[in-house]
C-alpha positions as CSV (number, residue, x, y, z in Angstrom):
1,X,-17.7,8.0,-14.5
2,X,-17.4,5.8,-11.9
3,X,-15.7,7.0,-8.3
4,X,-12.1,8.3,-9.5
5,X,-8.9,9.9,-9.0
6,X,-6.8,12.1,-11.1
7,X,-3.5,12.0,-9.7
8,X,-0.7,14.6,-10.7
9,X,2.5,13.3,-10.5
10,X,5.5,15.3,-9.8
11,X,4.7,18.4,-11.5
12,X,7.0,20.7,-9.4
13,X,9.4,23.6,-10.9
14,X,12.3,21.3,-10.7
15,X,11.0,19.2,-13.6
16,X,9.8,22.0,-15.4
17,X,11.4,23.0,-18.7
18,X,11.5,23.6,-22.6
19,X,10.1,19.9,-22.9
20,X,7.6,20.1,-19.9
21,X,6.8,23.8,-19.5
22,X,3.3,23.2,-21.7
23,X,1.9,21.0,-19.7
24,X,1.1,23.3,-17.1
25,X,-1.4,25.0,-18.5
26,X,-2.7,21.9,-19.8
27,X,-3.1,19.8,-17.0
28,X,-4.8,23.5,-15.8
29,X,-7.1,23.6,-18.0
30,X,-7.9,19.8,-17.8
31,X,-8.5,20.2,-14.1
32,X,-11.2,23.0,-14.6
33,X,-12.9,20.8,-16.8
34,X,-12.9,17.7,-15.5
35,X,-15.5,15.4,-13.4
36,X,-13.0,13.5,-11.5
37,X,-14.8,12.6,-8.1
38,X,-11.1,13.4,-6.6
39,X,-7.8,15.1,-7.4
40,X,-4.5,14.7,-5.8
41,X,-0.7,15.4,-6.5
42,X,2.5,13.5,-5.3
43,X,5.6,16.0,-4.6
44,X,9.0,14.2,-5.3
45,X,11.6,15.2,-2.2
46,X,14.9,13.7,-2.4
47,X,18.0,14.3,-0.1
48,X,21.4,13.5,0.6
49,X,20.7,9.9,1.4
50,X,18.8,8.8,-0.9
51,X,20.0,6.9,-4.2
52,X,18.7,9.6,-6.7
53,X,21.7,11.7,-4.5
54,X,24.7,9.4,-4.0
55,X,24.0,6.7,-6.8
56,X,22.4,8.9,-9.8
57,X,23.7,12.5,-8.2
58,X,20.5,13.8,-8.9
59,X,20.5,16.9,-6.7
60,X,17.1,18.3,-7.7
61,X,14.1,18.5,-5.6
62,X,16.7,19.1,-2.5
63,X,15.0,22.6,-1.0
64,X,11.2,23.8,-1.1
65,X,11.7,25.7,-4.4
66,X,12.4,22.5,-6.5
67,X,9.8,20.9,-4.4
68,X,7.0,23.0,-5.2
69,X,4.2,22.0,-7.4
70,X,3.6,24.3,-10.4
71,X,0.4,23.8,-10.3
72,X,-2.9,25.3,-8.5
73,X,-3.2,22.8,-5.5
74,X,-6.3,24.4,-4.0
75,X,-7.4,22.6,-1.2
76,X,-6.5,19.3,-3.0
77,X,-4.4,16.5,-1.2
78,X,-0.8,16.4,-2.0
79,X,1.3,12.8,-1.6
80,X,4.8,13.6,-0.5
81,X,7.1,10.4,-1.8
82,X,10.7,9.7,-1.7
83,X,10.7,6.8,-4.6
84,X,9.7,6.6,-8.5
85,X,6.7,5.6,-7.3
86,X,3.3,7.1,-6.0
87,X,1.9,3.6,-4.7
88,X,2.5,4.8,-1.1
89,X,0.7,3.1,2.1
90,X,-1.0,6.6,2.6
91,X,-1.9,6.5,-1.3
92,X,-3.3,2.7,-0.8
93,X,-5.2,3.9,2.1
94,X,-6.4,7.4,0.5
95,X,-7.6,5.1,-2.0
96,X,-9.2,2.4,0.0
97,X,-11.0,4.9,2.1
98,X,-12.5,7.1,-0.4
99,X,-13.8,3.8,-2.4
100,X,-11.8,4.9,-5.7
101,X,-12.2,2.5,-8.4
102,X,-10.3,3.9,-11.6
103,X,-6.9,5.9,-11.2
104,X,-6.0,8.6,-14.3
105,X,-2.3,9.0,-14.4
106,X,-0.7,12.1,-15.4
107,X,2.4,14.4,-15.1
108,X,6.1,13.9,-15.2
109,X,8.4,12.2,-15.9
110,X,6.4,9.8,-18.2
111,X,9.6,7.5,-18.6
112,X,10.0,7.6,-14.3
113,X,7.7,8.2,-11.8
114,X,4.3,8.0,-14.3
115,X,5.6,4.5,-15.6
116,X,6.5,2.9,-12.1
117,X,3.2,4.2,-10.5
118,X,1.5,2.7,-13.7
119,X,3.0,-0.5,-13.6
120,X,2.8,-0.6,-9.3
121,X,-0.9,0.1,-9.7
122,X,-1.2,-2.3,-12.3
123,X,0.3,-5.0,-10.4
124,X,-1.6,-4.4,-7.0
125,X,-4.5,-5.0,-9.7
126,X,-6.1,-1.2,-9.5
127,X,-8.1,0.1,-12.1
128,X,-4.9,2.5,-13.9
129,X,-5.2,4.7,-16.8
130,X,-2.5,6.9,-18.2
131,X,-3.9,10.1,-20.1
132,X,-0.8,10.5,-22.0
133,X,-1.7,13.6,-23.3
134,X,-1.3,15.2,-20.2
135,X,2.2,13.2,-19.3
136,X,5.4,14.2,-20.1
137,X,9.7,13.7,-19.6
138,X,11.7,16.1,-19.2
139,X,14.3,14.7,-21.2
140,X,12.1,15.4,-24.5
141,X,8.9,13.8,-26.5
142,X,11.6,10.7,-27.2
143,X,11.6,9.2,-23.7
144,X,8.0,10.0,-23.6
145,X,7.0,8.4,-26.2
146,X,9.4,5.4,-25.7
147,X,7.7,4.7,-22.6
148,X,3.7,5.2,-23.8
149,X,4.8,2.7,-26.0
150,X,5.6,0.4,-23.2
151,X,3.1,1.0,-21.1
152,X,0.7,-0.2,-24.4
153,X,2.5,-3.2,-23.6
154,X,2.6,-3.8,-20.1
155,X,-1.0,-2.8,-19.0
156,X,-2.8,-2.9,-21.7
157,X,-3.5,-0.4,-25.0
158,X,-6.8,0.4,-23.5
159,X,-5.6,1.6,-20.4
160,X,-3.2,4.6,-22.4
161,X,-6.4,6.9,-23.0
């Protein structure tokens, strides 16, 4: 495998439910077995600015409970972001610096923050793969799947692994 980075997206308790709650044992398990060269999560954090407040009135991920990752971190680096997407400056420099050639997507919401980090990545022309076995929404397999198929389409079949 050539230098790579599994990046977690947004798998914190506020996401987490009857739709979602399997995946963290999952993505667990995955982690213990993996050869990625590097592993990182991104932590959603919204507030009473943002759009996902006032526009959508999306009030989750407001205090540190919501916020936390449900997942084992260890001593792994975590991406704070305030937007759907992961594709951060500290992310493109994280990536840059560490010579990472190939991305692996996973995490939640597969319809959201997985799909605009996908297609962001995509169209800064990085190496992006979704493992949408580990992926998932929230709002049930439907909007999942809805968007795998999608992101077939927009980067390519043989990028959804």
């Amino acid at each position: 495998m050539n230098n790579s980075l599994l990046l977690i997206i947004d798998v914190q308790r506020n996401f987490i439910n009857e739709n979602t709650e399997s995946l963290i044992s999952k993505i667990n398990e995955f982690i213990k077995k993996s050869n990625y060269n590097y592993i990182a999560f991104t932590k959603f954090i919204n507030d009473e600015n943002s759009n996902f407040y006032k526009v959508l009135n999306y009030k989750g991920c407001i205090n540190e409970y919501d916020r936390e990752i449900a997942i084992e971190t260890k001593d792994n680096k975590i991406f704070n972001k305030r937007t759907y997407t992961a594709l951060t400056d500290e992310l493109k420099k994280y990536i840059s610096e560490k010579n990472i050639e190939t991305i692996y997507l996973c995490g939640i919401d597969t319809d959201a923050c997985v799909f605009k980090t996908a297609l962001d990545l995509f169209d800064s022309n990085y190496n992006v793969k979704i493992l949408k076995d580990y992926c998932m929404s929230h709002s049930g397999l439907e909007d999942h799947n809805m968007a795998i198929h999608l992101l077939k389409k927009l980067i390519g079949a043989n990028n959804v692994i």
